[in-house]
N, C-alpha and C positions, 0 to 999 in steps of 0.2 A: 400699718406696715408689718407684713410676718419676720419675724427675723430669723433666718438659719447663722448661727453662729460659727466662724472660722478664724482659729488664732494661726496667724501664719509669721516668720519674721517679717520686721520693717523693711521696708523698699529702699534699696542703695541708688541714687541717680547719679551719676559721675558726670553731666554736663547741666547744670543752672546759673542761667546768666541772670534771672529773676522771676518774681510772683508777685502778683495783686500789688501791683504797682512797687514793689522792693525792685531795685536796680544795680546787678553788683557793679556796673558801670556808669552808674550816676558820679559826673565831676565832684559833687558833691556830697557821694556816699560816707554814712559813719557807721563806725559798731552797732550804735544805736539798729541801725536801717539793717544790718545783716543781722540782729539780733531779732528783727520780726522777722523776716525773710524764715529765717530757720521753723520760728512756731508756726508761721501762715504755713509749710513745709508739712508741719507734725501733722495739723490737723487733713493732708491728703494721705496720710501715710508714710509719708516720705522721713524715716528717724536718721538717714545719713546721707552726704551729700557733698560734691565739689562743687563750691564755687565756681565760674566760670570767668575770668578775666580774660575780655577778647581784644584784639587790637583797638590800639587809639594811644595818644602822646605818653609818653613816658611818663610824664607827670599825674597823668589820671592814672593809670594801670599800675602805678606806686600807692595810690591811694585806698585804691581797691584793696591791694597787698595790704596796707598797712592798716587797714580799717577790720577786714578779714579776722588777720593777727589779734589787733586787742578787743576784738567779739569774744575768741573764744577765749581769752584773758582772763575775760571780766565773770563768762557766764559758763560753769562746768558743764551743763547740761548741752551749751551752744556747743561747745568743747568737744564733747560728745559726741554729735551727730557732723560738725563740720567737720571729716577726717581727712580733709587735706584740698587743695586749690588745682584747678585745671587751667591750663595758661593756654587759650586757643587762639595763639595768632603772637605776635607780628608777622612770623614768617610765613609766610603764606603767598601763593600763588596771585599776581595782580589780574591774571586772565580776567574775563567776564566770566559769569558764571563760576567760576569757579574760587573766585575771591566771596562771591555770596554776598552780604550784607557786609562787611567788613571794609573801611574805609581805606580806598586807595591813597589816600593821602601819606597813611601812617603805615603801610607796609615797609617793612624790609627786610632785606639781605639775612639769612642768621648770624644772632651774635649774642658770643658764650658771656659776654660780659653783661647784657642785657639780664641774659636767665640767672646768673649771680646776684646782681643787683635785687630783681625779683627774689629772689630763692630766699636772701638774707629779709628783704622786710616782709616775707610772708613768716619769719622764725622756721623757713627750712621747712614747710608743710607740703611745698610743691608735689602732686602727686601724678600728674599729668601733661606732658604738651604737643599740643597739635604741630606739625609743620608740613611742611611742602617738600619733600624728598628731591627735590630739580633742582631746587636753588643752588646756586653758589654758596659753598659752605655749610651746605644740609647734615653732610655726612660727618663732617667733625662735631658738628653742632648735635646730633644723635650720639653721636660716642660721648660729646662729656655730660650731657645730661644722664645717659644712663650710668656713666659712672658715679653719679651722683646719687645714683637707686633710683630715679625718674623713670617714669614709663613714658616712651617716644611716640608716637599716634601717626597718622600720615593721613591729612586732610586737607581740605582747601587746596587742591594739589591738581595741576597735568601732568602727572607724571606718565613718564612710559613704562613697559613694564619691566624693562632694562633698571630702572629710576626704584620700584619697588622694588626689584631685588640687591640692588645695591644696598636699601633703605635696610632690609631687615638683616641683614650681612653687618649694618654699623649697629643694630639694634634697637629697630623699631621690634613691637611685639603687639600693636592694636591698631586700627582704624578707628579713625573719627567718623561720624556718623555715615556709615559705608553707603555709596551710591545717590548723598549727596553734597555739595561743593565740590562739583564737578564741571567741566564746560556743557552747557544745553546740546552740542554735537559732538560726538564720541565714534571712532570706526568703530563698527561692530564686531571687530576683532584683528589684533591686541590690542585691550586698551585696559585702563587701572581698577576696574571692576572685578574683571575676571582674574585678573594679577593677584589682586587682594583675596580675593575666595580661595586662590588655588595657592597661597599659603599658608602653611598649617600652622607657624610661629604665628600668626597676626589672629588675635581676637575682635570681633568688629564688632559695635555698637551702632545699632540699627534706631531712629524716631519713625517710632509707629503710635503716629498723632492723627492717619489718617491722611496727611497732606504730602508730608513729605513721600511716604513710600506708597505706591498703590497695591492692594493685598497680594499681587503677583507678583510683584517683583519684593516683597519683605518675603512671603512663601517661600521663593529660589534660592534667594541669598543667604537666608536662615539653613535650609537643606542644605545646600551648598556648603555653606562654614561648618556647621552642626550648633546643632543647638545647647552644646557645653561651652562653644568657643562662640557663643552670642551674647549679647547684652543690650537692654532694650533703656534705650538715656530719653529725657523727654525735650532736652534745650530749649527749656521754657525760657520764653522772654518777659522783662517786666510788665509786659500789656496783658498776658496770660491772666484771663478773668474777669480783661477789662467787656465794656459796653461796645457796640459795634462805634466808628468811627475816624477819622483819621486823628494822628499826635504826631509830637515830633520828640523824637528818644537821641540819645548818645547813640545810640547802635543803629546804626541806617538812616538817618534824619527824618523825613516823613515817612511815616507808614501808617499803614489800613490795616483795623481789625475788622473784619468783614462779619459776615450776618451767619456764618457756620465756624466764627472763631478763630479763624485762619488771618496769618501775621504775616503782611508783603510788605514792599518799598511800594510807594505810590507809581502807579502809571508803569508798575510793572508785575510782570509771574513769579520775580523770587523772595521767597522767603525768606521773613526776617527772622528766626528761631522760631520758636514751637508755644501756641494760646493752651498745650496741657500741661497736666500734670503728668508724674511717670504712673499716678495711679490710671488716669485717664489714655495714658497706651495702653499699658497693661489691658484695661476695657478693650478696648479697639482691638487690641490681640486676640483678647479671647474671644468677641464677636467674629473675626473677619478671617483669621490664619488658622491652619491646620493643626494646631498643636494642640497639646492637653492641658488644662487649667493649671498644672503643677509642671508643667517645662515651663510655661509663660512666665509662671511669680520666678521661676528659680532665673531666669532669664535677665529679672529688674530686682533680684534679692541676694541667689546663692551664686551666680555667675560674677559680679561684679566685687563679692564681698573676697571670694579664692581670687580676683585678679590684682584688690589691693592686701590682701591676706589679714584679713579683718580677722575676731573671732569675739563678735557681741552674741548678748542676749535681748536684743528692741526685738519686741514682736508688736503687730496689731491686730487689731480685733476686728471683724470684719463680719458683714450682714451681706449675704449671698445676694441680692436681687433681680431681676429682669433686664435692669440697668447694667447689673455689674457689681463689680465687688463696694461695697461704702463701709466708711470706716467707721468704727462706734467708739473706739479705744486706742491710744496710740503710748508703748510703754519703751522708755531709754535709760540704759543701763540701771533698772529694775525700777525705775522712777513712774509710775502714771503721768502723764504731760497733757494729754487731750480725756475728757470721757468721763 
């Protein structure tokens, strides 16, 4: 293999719900299990990273929180790279399609007591959460998270575009993975795509895994936001790396990893989060979308690290190839971890 050598920073991902079988919504998750999560992470490049806690009982998404917490406890380096939790869901839209993989069961209403409860057993790492701008109680529930420093997202969502701009007036300032947890039929105008693009408070976070976005429409929306107010998340799920096949997870109950990688509910089109890596968008970026090698890394590196105001030194070390970028070296807070 030739290697052309490129040290570039570590890749920030702000939505992992899991890898290589780590589940941050396993009933049963421990420090232990985020504590491999993290290094099976190091070795795609991935040196920083929110957890992602998505809907389901109270009792599991406490666990999560609390397993999370004494990870990075236990492990400075875990410490390191896990810089804070994304909470994507309860509140959320029950629509079809637009609830996505997220269980109808456990949806509801927003509630500040809820994001308390959370906030205190993650030790106050919250750094992200998704909601549904429509709901009843959306809009208070955006005011007190962000006074809490939270950053408010607006996903899983029908909202109109009445709904977005209410949302960013209580202080939403990002999109969750923009363009999709949406309903499958949408007017072609107004509807919360174009809301979202045409405000310029809202940074949007695009998975460009190949499935979720097809090159055209990641292309528009990218142009559209600009490519400073973009951020490329991979919402990798725990089957991310598996073997083709069907399983049955916390997050969707049976799904299919199919024979190009791609993560659905059985006996259906939608997707149950993302079978990449963020390094493995990243690829897919550079192969398929119009940009330049160095908007793309700044897109899953420098964009996401100014939106939680990070200021490390993780870089990795990276072998150029016909594939795409591979990692040879991965280094956190001056530490060698991988290589």
């Amino acid at each position: 293999m030739r290697i052309i050598k490129e040290v570039r920073p570590g890749l920030v991902d702000l939505q992992v719900n899991g890898y290589m079988g780590h589940d941050v919504n396993s009933p049963s998750v421990t420090p232990d299990e985020i504590a491999h999560l993290t290094r099976a992470l190091w070795g795609a490049g991935t040196t920083k990273f929110l957890p992602t806690i998505i809907t389901g009982p109270r009792s599991r998404m406490l666990q999560s929180a609390r397993s999370i917490a004494q990870a990075r406890r236990e492990d400075p380096l875990v410490a390191a790279s896990i810089i804070g939790i994304h909470v994507e869901g309860p509140h959320l839209s029950p629509v079809d399609g637009a609830r996505g993989a997220h269980d109808s069961d456990h949806l509801q209403l927003p509630n500040t007591a809820l994001f308390d409860q959370l906030q205190e057993a993650t030790e106050e790492i919250i750094r992200i959460v998704t909601v549904a701008p429509e709901l009843p109680g959306a809009l208070e529930y955006i005011e007190h998270v962000t006074r809490a420093g939270v950053i408010a997202s607006i996903g899983h969502s029908s909202a109109t575009a009445q709904d977005i701009r209410a949302a960013v007036a209580a202080g939403c300032s990002l999109s969750t993975h923009l363009g999709n947890g949406i309903p499958a039929t949408i007017k072609r105008h107004p509807n919360q795509i174009w809301s979202q693009l045409a405000e310029d408070t809202l940074t949007a976070m695009f998975i460009t895994d190949g499935y979720h976005l097809p090159p055209e429409a990641a292309t528009s929306m990218i142009r559209a936001k600009g490519v400073n107010r973009s951020i490329i998340v991979s919402d990798s799920a725990a089957l991310a790396g598996s073997p083709p096949g069907t399983y049955v997870t916390p997050v969707g109950g049976r799904v299919v990893v199919g024979a190009d990688g791609a993560i659905r509910l059985e006996n259906s089109p939608l997707l149950a989060g993302s079978g990449a890596t963020l390094l493995d968008c990243v690829n897919w970026a550079a192969k398929n979308l119009p940009f330049t090698a160095d908007e793309i890394w700044d897109m899953a590196s420098k964009n996401p690290r100014e939106l939680l105001g990070l200021h490390d030194n993780d870089e990795v070390t990276l072998n150029l190839a016909g594939s795409g970028w591979q990692v040879l070296a991965v280094k956190i807070a001056g530490e060698t971890v991988t290589g």
